[in-house]
C-alpha positions as protocol buffer text, in pm:
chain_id: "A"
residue {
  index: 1
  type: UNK
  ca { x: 876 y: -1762 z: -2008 }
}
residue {
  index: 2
  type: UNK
  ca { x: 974 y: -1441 z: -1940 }
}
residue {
  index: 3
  type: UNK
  ca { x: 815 y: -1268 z: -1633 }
}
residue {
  index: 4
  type: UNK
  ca { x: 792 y: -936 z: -1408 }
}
residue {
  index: 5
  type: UNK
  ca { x: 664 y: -889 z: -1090 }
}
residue {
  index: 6
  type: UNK
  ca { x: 648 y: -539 z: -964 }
}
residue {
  index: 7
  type: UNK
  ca { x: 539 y: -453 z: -583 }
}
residue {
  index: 8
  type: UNK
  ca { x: 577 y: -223 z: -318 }
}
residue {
  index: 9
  type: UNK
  ca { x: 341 y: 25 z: -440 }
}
residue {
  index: 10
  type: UNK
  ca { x: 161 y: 222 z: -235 }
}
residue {
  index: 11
  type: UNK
  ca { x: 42 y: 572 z: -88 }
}
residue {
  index: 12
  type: UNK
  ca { x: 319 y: 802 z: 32 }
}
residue {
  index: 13
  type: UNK
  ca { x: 304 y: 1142 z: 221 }
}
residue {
  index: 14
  type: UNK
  ca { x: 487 y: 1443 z: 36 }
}
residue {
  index: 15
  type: UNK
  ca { x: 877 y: 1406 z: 106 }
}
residue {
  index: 16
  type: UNK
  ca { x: 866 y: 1037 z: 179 }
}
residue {
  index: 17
  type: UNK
  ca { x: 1036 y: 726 z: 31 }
}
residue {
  index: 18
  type: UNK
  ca { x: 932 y: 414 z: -119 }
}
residue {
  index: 19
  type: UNK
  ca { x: 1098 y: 117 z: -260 }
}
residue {
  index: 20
  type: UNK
  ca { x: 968 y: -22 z: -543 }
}
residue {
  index: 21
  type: UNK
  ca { x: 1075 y: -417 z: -646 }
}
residue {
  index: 22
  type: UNK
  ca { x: 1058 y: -605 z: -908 }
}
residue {
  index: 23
  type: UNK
  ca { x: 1121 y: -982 z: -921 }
}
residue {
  index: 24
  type: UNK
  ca { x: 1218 y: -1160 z: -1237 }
}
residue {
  index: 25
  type: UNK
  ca { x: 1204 y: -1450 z: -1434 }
}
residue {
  index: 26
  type: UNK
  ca { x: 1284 y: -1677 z: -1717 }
}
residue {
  index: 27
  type: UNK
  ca { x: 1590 y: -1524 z: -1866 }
}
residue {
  index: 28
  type: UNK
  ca { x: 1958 y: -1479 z: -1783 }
}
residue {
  index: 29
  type: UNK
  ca { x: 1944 y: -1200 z: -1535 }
}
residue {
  index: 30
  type: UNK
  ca { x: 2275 y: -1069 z: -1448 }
}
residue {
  index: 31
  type: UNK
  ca { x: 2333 y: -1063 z: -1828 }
}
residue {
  index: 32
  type: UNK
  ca { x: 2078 y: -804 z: -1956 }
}
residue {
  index: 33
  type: UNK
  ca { x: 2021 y: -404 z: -1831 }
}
residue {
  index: 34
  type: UNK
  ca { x: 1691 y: -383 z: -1624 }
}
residue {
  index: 35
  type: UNK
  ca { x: 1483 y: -62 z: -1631 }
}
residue {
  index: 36
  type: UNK
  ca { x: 1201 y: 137 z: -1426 }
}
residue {
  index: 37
  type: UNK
  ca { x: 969 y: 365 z: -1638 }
}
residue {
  index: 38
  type: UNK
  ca { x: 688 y: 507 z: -1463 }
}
residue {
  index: 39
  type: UNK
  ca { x: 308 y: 662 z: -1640 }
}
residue {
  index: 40
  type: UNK
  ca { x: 112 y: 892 z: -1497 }
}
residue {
  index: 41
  type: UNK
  ca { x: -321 y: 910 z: -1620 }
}
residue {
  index: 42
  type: UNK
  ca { x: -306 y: 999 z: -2012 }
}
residue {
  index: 43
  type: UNK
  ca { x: 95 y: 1032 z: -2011 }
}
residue {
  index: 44
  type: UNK
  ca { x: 323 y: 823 z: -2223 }
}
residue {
  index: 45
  type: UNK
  ca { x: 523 y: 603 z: -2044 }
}
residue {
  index: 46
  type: UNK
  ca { x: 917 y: 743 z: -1949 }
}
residue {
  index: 47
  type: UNK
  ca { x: 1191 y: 558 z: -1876 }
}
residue {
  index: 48
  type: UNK
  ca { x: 1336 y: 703 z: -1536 }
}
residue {
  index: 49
  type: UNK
  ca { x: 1609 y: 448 z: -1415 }
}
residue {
  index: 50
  type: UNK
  ca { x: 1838 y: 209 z: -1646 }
}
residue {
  index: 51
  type: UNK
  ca { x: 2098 y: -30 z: -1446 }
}
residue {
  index: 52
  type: UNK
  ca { x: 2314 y: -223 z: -1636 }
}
residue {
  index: 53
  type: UNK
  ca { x: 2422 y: -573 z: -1650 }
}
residue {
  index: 54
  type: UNK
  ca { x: 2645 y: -741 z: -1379 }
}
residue {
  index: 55
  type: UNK
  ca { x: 2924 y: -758 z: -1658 }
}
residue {
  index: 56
  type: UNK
  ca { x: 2955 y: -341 z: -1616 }
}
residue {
  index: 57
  type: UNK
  ca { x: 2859 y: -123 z: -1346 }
}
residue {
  index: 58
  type: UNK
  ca { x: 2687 y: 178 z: -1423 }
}
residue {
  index: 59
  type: UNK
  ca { x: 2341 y: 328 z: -1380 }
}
residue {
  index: 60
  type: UNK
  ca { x: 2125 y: 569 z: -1524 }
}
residue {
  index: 61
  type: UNK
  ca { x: 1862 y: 840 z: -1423 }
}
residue {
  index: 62
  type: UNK
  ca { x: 1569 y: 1077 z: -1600 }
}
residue {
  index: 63
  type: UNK
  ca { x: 1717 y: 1445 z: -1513 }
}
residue {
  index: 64
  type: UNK
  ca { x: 1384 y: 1528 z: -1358 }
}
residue {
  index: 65
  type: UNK
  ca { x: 1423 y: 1261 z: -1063 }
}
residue {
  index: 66
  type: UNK
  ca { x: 1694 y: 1530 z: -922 }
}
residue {
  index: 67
  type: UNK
  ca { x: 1853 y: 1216 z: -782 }
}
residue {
  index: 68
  type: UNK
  ca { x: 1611 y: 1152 z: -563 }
}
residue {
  index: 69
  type: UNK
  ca { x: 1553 y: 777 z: -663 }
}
residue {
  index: 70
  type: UNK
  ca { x: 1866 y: 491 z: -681 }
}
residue {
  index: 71
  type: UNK
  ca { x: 1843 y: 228 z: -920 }
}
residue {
  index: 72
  type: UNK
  ca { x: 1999 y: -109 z: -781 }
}
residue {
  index: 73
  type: UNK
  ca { x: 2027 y: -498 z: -822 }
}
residue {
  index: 74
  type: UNK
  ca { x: 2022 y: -826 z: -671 }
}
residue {
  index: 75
  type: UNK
  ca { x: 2125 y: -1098 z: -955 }
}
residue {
  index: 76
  type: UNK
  ca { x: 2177 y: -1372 z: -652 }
}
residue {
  index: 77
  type: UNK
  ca { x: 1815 y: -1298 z: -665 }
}
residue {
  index: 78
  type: UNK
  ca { x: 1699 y: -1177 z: -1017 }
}
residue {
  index: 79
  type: UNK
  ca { x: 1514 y: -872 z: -838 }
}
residue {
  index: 80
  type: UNK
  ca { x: 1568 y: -529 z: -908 }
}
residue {
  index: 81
  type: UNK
  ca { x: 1460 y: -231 z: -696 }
}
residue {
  index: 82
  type: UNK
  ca { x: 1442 y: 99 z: -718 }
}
residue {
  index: 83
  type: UNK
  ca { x: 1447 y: 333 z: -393 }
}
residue {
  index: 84
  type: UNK
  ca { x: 1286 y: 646 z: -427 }
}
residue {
  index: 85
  type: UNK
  ca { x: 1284 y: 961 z: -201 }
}
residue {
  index: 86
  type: UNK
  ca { x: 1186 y: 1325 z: -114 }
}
residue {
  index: 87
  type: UNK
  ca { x: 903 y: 1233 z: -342 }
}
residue {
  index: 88
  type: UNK
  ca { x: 697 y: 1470 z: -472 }
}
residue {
  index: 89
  type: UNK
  ca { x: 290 y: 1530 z: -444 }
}
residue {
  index: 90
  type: UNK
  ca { x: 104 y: 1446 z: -809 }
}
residue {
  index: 91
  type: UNK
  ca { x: -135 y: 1196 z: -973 }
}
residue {
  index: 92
  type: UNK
  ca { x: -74 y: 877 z: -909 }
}
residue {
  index: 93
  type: UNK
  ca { x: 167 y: 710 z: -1114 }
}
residue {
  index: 94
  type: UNK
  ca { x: 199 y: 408 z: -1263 }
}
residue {
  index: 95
  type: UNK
  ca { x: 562 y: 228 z: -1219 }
}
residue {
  index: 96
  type: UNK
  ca { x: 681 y: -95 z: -1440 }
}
residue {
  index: 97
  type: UNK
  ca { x: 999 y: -283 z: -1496 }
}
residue {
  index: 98
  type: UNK
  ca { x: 1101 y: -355 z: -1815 }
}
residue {
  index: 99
  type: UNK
  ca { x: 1349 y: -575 z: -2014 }
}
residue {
  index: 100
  type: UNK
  ca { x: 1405 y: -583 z: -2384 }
}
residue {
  index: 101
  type: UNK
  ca { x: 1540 y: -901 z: -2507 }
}
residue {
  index: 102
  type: UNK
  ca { x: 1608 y: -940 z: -2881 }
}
residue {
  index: 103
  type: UNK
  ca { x: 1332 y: -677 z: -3068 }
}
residue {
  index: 104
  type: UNK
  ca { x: 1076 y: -737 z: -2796 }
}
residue {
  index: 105
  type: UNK
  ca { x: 992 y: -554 z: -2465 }
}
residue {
  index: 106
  type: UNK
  ca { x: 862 y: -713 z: -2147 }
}
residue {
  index: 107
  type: UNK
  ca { x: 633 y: -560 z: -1887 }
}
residue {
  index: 108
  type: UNK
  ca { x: 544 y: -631 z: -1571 }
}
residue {
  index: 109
  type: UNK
  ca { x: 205 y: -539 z: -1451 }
}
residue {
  index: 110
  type: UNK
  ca { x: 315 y: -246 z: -1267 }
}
residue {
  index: 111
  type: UNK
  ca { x: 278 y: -111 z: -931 }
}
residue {
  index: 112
  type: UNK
  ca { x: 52 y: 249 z: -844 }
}
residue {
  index: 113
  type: UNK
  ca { x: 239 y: 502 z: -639 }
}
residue {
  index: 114
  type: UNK
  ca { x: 7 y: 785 z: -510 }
}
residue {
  index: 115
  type: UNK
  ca { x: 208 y: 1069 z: -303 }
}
residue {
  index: 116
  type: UNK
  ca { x: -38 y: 1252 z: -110 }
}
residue {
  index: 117
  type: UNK
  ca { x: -136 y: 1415 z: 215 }
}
């Protein structure tokens, strides 16, 4: 059974950093691209990050994020993590990790990032 575990969530002053993880299960790991999206109240939800599998090495960013967050990967570990910084002050967001394996799409529950003062 497939299964994603996002944490690390959290409130965040203005210009901070935050790393999100997200552990998972049930499927071949290293093998398949992993990827953040994050939704903010009455948004769609956007993929910001992509990482590909351990058989390339290449990763892959929303132009908005200004590189402010890094995608990465532990596949000793089946988590993957994504660092953020120099946030920016908003609505809280909503942040998943996501896999698509054949035609469907897995979600974790996701984890609520609020940058405030």
């Amino acid at each position: 059974q497939v299964q994603l575990v996002e944490s690390g969530g959290g409130l965040v002053q203005p210009g901070g950093s935050l790393r999100l993880s997200c552990a998972a299960s049930g499927f071949p790991f290293s093998t398949f691209a992993m990827y953040w999206y994050r939704q903010a109240p009455g948004k769609e939800r956007l993929l910001i990050a992509t990482i590909t599998p351990e058989t390339r090495s290449g990763s892959h960013y929303a132009e908005f994020l200004e590189g402010r967050f890094t995608i990465f990967r532990d596949n000793d570990n089946n988590m993957v993590y994504l660092q953020m910084y120099s946030l920016k002050p908003g609505h809280p967001a909503v942040y998943y990790c996501n896999i698509i394996i054949g035609l469907t799409n897995y979600w974790g529950q996701g984890t609520q990032v609020t940058v405030s003062s």
